[in-house]
DRENMINU-849885 format. One record per atom (N, C-alpha, C): residue in three letters; x negated, y negated, z negated. Coordinates in pm, whole numbers, plus 50000, padded with zeros to 5 digits. Each point is the difference from the previous one (the first is absolute). Example, Ala and Ser with C-alpha at 12.3 -4.5 7.8 and 13.67 -1.06 7.14 Angstrom:
ala486815056949220ala500894988150000ala499104988050000ser500354989550072ser499184988149994ser500774989149927
***
This chain:
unk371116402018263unk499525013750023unk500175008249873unk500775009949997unk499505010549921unk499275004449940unk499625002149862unk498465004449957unk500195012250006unk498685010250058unk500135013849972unk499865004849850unk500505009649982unk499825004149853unk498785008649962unk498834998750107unk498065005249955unk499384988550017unk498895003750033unk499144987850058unk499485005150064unk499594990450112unk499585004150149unk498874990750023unk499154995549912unk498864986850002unk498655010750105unk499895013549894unk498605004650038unk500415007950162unk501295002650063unk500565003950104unk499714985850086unk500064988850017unk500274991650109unk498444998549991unk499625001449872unk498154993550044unk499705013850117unk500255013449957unk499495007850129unk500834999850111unk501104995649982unk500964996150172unk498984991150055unk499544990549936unk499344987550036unk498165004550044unk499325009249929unk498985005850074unk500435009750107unk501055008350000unk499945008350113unk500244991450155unk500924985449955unk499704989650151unk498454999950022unk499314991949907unk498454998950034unk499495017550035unk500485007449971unk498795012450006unk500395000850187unk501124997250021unk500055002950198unk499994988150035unk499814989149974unk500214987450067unk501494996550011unk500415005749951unk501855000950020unk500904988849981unk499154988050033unk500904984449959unk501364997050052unk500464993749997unk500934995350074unk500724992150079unk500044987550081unk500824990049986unk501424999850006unk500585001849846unk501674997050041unk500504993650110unk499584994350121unk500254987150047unk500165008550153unk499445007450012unk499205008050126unk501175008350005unk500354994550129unk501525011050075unk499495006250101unk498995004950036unk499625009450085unk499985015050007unk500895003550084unk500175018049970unk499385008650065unk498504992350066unk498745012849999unk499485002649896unk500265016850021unk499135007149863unk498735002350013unk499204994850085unk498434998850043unk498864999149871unk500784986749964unk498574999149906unk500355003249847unk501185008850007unk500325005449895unk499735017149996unk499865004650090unk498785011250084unk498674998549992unk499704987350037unk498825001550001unk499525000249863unk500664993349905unk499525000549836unk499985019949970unk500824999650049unk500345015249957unk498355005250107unk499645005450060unk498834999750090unk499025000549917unk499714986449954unk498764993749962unk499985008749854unk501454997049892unk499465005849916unk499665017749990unk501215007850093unk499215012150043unk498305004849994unk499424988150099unk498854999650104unk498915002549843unk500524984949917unk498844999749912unk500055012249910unk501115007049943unk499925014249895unk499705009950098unk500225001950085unk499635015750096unk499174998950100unk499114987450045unk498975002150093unk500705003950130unk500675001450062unk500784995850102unk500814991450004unk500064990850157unk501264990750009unk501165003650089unk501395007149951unk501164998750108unk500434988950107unk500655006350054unk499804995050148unk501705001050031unk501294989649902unk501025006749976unk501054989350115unk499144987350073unk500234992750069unk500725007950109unk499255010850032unk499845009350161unk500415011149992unk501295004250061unk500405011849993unk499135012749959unk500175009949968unk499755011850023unk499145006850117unk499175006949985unk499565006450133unk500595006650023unk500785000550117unk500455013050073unk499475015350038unk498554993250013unk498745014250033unk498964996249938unk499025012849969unk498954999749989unk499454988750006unk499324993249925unk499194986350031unk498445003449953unk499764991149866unk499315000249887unk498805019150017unk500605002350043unk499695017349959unk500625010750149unk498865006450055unk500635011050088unk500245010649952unk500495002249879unk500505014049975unk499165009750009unk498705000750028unk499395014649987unk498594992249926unk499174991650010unk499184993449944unk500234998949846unk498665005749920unk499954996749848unk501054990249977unk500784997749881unk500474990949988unk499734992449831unk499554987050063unk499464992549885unk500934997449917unk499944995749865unk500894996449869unk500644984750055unk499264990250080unk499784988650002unk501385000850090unk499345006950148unk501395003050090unk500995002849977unk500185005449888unk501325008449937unk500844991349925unk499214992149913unk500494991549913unk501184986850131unk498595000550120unk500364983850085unk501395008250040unk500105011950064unk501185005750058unk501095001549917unk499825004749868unk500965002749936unk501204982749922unk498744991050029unk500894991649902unk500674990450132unk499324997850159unk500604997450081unk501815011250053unk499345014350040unk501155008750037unk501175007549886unk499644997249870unk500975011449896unk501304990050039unk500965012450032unk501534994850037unk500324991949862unk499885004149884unk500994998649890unk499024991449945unk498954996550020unk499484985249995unk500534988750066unk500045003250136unk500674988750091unk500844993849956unk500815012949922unk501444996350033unk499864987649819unk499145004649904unk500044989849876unk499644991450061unk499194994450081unk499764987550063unk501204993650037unk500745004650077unk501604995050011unk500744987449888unk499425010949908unk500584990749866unk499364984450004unk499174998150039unk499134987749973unk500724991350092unk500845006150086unk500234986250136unk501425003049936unk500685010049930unk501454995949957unk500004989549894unk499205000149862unk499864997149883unk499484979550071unk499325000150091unk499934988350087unk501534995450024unk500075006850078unk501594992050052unk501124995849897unk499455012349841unk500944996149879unk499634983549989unk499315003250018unk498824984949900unk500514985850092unk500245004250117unk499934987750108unk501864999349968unk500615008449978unk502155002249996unk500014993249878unk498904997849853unk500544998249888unk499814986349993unk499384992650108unk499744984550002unk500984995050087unk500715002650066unk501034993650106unk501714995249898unk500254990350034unk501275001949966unk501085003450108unk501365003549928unk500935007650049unk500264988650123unk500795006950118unk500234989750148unk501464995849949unk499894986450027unk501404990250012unk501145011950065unk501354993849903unk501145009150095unk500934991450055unk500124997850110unk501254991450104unk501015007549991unk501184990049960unk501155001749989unk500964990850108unk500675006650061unk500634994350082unk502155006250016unk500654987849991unk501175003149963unk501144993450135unk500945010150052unk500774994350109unk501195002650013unk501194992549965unk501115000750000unk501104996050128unk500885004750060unk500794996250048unk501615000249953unk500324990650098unk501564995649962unk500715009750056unk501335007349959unk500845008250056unk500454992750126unk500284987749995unk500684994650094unk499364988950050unk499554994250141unk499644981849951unk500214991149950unk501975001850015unk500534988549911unk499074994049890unk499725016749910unk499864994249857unk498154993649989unk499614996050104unk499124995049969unk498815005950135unk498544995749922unk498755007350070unk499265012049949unk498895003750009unk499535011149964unk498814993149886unk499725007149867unk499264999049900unk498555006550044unk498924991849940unk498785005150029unk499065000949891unk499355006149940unk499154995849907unk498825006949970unk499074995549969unk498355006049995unk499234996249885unk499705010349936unk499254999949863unk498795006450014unk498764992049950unk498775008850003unk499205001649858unk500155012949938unk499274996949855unk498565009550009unk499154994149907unk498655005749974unk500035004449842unk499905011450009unk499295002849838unk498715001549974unk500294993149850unk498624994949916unk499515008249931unk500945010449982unk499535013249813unk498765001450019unk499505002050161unk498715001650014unk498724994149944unk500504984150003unk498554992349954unk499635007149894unk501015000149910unk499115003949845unk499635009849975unk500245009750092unk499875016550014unk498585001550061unk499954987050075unk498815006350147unk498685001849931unk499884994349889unk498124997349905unk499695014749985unk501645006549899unk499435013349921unk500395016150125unk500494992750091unk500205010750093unk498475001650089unk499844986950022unk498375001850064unk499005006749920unk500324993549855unk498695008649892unk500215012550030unk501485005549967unk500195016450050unk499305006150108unk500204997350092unk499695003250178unk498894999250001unk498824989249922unk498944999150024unk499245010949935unk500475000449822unk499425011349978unk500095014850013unk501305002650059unk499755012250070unk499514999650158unk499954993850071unk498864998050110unk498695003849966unk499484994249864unk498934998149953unk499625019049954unk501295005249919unk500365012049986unk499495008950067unk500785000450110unk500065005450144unk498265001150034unk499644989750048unk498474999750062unk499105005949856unk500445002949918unk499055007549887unk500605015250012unk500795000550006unk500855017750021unk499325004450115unk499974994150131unk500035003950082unk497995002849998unk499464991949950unk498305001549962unk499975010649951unk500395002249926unk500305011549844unk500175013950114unk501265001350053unk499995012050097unk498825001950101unk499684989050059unk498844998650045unk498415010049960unk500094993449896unk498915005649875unk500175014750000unk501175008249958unk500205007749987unk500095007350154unk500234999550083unk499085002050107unk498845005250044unk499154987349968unk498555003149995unk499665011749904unk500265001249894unk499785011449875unk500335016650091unk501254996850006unk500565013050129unk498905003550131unk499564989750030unk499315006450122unk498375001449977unk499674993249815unk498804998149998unk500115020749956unk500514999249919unk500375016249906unk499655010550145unk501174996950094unk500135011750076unk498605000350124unk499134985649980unk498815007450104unk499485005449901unk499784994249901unk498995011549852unk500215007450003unk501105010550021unk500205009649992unk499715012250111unk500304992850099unk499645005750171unk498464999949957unk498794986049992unk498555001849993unk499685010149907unk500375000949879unk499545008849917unk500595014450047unk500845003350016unk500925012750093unk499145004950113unk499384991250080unk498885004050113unk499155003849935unk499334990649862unk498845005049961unk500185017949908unk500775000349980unk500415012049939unk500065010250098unk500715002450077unk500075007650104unk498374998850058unk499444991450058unk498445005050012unk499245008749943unk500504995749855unk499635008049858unk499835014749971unk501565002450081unk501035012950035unk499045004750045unk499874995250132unk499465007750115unk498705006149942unk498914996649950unk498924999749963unk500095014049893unk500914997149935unk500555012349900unk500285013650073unk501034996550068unk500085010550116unk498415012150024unk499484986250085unk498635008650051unk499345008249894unk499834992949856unk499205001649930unk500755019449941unk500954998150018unk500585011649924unk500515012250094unk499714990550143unk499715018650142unk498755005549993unk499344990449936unk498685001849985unk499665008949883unk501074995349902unk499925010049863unk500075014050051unk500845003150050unk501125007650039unk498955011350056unk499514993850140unk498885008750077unk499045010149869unk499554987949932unk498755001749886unk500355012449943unk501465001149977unk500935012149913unk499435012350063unk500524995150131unk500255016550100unk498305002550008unk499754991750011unk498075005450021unk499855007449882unk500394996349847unk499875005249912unk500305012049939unk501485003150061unk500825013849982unk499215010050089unk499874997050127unk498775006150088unk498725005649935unk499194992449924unk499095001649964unk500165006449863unk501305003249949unk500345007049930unk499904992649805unk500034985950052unk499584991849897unk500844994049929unk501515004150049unk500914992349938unk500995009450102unk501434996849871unk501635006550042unk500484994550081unk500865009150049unk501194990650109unk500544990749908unk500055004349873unk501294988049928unk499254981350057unk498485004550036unk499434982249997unk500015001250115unk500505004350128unk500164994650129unk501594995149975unk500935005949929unk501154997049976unk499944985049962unk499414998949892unk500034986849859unk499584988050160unk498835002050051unk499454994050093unk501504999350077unk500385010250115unk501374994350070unk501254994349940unk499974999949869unk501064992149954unk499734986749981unk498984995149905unk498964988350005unk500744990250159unk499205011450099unk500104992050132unk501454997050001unk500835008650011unk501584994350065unk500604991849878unk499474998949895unk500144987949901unk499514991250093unk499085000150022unk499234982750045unk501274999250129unk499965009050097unk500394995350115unk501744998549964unk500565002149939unk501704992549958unk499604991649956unk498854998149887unk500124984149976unk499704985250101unk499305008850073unk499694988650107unk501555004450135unk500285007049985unk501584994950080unk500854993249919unk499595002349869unk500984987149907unk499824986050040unk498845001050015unk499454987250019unk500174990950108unk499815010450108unk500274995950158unk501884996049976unk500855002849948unk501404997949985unk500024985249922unk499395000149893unk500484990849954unk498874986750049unk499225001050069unk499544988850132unk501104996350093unk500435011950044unk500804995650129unk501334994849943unk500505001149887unk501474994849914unk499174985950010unk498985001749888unk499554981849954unk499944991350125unk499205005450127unk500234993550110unk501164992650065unk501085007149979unk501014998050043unk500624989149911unk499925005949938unk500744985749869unk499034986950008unk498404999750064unk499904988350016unk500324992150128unk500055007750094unk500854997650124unk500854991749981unk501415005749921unk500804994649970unk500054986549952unk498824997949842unk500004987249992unk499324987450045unk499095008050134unk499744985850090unk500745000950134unk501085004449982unk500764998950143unk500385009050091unk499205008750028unk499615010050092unk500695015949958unk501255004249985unk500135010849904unk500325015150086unk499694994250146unk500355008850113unk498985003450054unk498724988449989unk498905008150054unk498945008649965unk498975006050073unk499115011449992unk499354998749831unk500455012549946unk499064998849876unk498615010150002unk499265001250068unk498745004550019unk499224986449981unk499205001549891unk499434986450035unk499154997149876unk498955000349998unk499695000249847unk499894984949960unk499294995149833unk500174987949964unk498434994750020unk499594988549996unk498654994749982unk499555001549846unk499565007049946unk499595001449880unk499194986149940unk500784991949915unk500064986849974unk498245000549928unk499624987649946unk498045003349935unk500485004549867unk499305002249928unk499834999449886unk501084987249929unk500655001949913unk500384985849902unk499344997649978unk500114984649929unk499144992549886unk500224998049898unk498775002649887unk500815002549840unk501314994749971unk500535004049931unk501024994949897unk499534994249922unk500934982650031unk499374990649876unk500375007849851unk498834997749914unk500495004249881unk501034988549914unk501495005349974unk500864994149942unk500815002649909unk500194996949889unk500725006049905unk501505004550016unk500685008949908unk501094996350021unk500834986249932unk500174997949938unk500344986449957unk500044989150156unk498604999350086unk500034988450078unk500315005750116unk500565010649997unk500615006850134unk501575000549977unk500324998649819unk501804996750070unk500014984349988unk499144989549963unk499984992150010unk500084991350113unk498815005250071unk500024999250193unk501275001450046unk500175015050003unk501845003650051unk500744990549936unk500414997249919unk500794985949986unk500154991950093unk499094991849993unk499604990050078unk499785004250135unk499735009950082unk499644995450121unk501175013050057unk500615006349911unk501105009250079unk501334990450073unk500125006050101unk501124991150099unk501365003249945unk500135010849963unk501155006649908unk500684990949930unk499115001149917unk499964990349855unk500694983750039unk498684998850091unk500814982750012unk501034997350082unk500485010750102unk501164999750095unk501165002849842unk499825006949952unk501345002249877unk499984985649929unk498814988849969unk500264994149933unk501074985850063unk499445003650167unk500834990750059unk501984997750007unk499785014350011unk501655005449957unk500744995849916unk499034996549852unk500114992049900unk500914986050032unk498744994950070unk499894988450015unk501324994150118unk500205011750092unk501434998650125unk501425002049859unk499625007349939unk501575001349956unk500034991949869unk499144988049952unk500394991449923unk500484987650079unk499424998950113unk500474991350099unk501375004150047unk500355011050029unk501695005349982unk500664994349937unk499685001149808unk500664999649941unk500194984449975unk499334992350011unk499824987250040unk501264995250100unk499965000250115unk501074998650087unk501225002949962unk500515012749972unk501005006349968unk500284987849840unk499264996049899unk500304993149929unk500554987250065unk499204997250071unk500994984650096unk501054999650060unk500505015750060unk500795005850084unk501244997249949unk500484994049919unk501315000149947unk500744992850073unk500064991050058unk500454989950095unk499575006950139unk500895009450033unk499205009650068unk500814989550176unk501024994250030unk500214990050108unk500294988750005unk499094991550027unk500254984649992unk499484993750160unk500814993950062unk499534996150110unk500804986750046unk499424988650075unk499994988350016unk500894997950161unk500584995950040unk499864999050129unk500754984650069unk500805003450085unk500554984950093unk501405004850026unk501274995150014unk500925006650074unk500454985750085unk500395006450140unk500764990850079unk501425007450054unk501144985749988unk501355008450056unk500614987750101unk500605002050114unk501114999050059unk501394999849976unk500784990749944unk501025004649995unk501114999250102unk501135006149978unk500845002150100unk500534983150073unk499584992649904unk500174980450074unk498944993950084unk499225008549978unk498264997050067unk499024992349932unk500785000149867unk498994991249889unk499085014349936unk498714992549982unk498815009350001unk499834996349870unk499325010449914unk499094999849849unk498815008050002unk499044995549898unk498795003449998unk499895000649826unk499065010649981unk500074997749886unk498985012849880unk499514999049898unk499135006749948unk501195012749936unk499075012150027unk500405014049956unk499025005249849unk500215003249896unk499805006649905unk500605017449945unk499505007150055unk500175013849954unk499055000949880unk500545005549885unk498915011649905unk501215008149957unk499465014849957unk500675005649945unk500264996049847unk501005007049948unk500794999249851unk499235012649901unk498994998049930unk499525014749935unk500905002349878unk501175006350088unk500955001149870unk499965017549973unk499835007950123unk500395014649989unk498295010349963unk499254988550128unk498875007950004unk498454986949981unk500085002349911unk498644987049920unk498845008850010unk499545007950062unk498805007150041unk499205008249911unk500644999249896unk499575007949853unk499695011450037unk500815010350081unk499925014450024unk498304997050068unk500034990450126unk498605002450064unk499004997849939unk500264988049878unk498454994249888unk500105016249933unk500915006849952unk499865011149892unk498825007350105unk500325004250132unk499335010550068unk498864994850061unk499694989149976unk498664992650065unk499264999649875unk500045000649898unk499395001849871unk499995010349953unk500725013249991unk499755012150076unk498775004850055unk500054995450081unk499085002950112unk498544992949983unk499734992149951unk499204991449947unk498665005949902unk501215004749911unk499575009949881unk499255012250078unk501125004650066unk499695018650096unk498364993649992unk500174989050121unk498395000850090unk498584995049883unk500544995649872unk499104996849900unk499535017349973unk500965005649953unk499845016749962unk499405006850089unk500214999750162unk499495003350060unk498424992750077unk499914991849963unk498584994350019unk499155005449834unk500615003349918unk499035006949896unk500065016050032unk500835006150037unk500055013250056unk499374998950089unk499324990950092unk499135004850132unk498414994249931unk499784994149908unk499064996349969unk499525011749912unk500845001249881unk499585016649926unk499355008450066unk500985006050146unk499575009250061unk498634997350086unk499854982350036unk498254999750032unk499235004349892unk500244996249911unk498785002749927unk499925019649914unk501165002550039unk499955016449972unk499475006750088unk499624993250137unk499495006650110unk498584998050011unk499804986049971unk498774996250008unk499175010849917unk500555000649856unk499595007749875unk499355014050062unk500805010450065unk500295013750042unk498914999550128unk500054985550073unk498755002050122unk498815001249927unk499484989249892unk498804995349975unk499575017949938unk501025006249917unk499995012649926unk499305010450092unk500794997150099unk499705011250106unk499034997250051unk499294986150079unk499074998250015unk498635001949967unk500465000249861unk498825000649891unk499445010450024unk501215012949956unk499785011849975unk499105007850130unk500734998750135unk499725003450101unk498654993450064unk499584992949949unk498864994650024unk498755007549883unk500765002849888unk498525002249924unk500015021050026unk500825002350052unk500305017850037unk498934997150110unk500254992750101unk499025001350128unk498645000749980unk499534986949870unk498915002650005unk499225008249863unk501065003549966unk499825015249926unk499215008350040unk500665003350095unk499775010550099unk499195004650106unk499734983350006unk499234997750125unk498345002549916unk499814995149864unk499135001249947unk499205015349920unk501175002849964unk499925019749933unk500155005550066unk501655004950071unk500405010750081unk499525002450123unk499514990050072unk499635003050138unk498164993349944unk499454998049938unk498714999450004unk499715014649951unk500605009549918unk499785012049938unk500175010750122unk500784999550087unk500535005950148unk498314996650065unk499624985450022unk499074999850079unk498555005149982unk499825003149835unk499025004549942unk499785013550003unk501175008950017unk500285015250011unk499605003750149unk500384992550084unk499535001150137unk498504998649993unk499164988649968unk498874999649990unk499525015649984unk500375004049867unk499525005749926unk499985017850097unk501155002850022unk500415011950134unk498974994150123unk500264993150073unk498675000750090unk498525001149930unk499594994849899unk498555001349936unk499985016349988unk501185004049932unk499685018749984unk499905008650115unk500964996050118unk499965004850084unk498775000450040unk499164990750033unk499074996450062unk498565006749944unk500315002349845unk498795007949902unk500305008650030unk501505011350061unk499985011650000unk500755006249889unk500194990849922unk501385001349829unk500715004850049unk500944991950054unk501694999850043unk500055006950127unk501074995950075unk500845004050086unk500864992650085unk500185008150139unk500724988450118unk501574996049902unk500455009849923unk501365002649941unk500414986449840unk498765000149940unk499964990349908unk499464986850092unk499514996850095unk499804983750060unk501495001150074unk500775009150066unk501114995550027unk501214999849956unk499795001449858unk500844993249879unk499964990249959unk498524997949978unk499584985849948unk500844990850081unk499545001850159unk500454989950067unk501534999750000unk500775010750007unk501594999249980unk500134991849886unk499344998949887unk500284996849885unk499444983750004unk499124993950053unk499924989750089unk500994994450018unk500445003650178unk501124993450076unk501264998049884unk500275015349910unk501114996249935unk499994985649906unk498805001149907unk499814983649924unk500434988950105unk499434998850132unk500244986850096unk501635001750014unk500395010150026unk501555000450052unk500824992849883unk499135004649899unk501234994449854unk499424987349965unk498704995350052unk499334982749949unk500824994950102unk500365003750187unk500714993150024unk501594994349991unk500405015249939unk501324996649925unk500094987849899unk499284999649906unk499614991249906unk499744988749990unk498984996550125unk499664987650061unk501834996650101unk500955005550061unk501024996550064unk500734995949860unk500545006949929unk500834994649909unk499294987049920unk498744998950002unk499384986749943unk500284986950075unk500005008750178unk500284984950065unk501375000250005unk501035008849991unk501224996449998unk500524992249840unk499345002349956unk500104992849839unk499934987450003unk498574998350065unk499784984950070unk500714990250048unk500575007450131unk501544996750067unk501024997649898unk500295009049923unk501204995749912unk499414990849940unk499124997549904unk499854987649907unk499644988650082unk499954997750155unk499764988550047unk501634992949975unk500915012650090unk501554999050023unk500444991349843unk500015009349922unk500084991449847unk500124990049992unk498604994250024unk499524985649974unk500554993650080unk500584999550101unk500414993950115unk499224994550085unk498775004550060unk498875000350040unk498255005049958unk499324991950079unk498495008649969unk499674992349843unk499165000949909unk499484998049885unk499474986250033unk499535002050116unk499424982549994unk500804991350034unk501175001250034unk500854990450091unk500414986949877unk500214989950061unk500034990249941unk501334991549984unk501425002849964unk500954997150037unk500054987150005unk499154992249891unk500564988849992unk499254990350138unk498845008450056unk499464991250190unk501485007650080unk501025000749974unk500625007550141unk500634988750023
***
């Protein structure tokens, strides 16, 4: 074998955990070309990072199942629909029953070739007719078949981690786009409330100009106010019915009714507190990314392996029997190998070592980029988490104190209908922007789960 020119020691130890992290064993031995329980690994490890289990055994729904289309629709349902019906999921599943059949083609050897030879005489005189039959088997295979299986196996192994990985990314997609629909409803409620609060301003105006207590310019300020609120809440209503649609799309359904609102999921549960340090640490280790690239590693040293043996690229054994034109018969042993005089396989060892290298470079280019992502979630996370409760603590407790404070005057006879229905505009507005705040916190969430390559608690090394 070839030595590569890096070292690849701390690469095979994680080729070698990413088998244990899916159960991803093997038996070289096993010529079976159902991709079943090579699905089902893919399944299970899904099931345990995203809290749903696919269902990739069973076609597609054709209709409505899971969900009638006009009923709240839960995160849970969405998730079960989307990772059973997304077309361009299905179709990565595919890969798992091809990357199978690689695995089951790289253990067979090549089929015997019958040779059969038949001559006749121009004339009878000169005799009878010649017969002869040769059957040879080639061998190149035996010594090929170890590092071609290692290949096949670890991209099989590949495969059912890629195909998790898209998986994953999935769930993130459809977790993002109900967050966005629940919090989008809650906003628009928000709207609405704003709305009232500021026809209400509005009236207060005209009573006021009436009573000679105030300019037209503040029935104006008041009707502009309002048709502010009310475009923003047709903004809103638009970009519901877009987000809708796009989740349609990724659980299957991209034709049917988008009227339909979401089940507004509970409350989360804290965020474990975690540093950054043990959050690109985690991503390491439990990203599917990461260890599907390291396997790649591990398929194209097994390449380069073969292709090193490959030099004797036809040698085959066989029997020949002949007839001759007297009717005396022979039997007798056949030896084919080729002559590596023109083509000694050098060109294929150069490009299998090549390639070797690429997937070393590129298993540190996909690992970099975990942990540059991980970095930028935990950042964002951080940030977007300590704004919410910023806000939630000053800006909207200072909103709720001003209200207090406008009904108490009102009520002594201080104030005015015109200052409590500011206060309260000034209210709803704090909630409209805590729930902005609180959405980008849980979409933050979402991303730094995606990162990690699952939830914070997940345990790669029980999968």
């Amino acid at each position: 074998m070839l030595s590569l020119p890096f070292h690849v020691g701390p690469v095979s130890r994680l080729a070698r955990s990413a088998a244990l992290l899916g159960g991803l064993t093997f038996a070289g031995g096993c010529a079976s070309l159902d991709p079943a329980p090579d699905v089902d690994r893919a399944e299970h490890l899904v099931a345990d990072r995203a809290g749903a289990l696919p269902d990739w055994t069973q076609p597609w729904e054709p209709a409505l199942g899971l969900w009638d289309g006009h009923a709240p629709l839960r995160l849970q349902t969405a998730l079960e629909m989307a990772l059973r019906n997304n077309r361009d999921l299905r179709a990565e599943v595919e890969r798992i029953a091809a990357s199978r059949a690689d695995l089951v083609q790289s253990g067979l050897l090549p089929n015997p070739v019958l040779g059969v030879t038949l001559r006749f005489p121009f004339d009878p005189i000169s005799g009878g007719s010649f017969v002869g039959a040769q059957v040879v088997q080639a061998f190149t295979a035996l010594w090929l078949r170890d590092g071609r299986i290692a290949a096949s196996e670890a991209r099989l192994n590949q495969t059912i981690l890629d195909v998790s990985d898209r998986a994953l990314s999935l769930v993130a997609e459809v977790k993002a786009s109900h967050a966005r629909l629940a919090f989008g409803q809650h906003l628009l409620q928000l709207g609405g409330q704003s709305v009232q609060v500021l026809e209400a301003s509005t009236l207060a105006a005209e009573a006021r100009v009436r009573a000679g207590e105030a300019s037209q310019a503040e029935i104006t300020r008041a009707l502009q106010a309002e048709a502010i609120a009310r475009a923003a809440q047709d903004g809103i209503v638009r970009e519901l019915a877009k987000e809708r649609r796009r989740l349609l799309e990724l659980i299957g359904f991209a034709g049917e009714s988008a009227e339909w609102p979401v089940e507004e999921p509970p409350p989360p549960d804290p965020v474990p507190v975690i540093d950054e340090a043990d959050a690109v640490m985690l991503a390491i280790t439990q990203r599917l990314d990461t260890a599907a690239a390291s396997l790649i590693v591990d398929a194209q040293r097994a390449e380069l392996s073969t292709e090193e043996l490959g030099r004797l690229k036809d040698f085959g054994l066989g029997a020949d029997f002949e007839r001759e034109v007297d009717g005396q018969r022979t039997i007798g042993p056949v030896i084919e190998a080729s002559i590596p005089i023109f083509d000694t396989n050098q060109a294929q060892i150069a490009k299998a070592g090549a390639l070797a290298r690429a997937s070393l470079a590129k298993y540190e280019a996909v690992r970099q980029r975990a942990i540059r992502e991980v970095r930028v979630a935990w950042m964002g996370l951080a940030g977007a988490t300590r704004l919410a409760s910023q806000f939630r603590e000053r800006e909207l407790a200072l909103s709720e104190q001003l209200l207090a404070l406008s009904q108490r005057s009102l009520a002594s006879g201080q104030g005015d209908l015109s200052g409590l229905l500011n206060a309260r505009q000034m209210l709803l507005e704090a909630r409209s922007a805590l729930v902005a705040l609180e959405r980008e916190a849980t979409l933050a969430n979402i991303n730094f789960e995606r990162a990690l390559g699952g939830a914070i608690a997940s345990n790669p090394g029980e999968h």
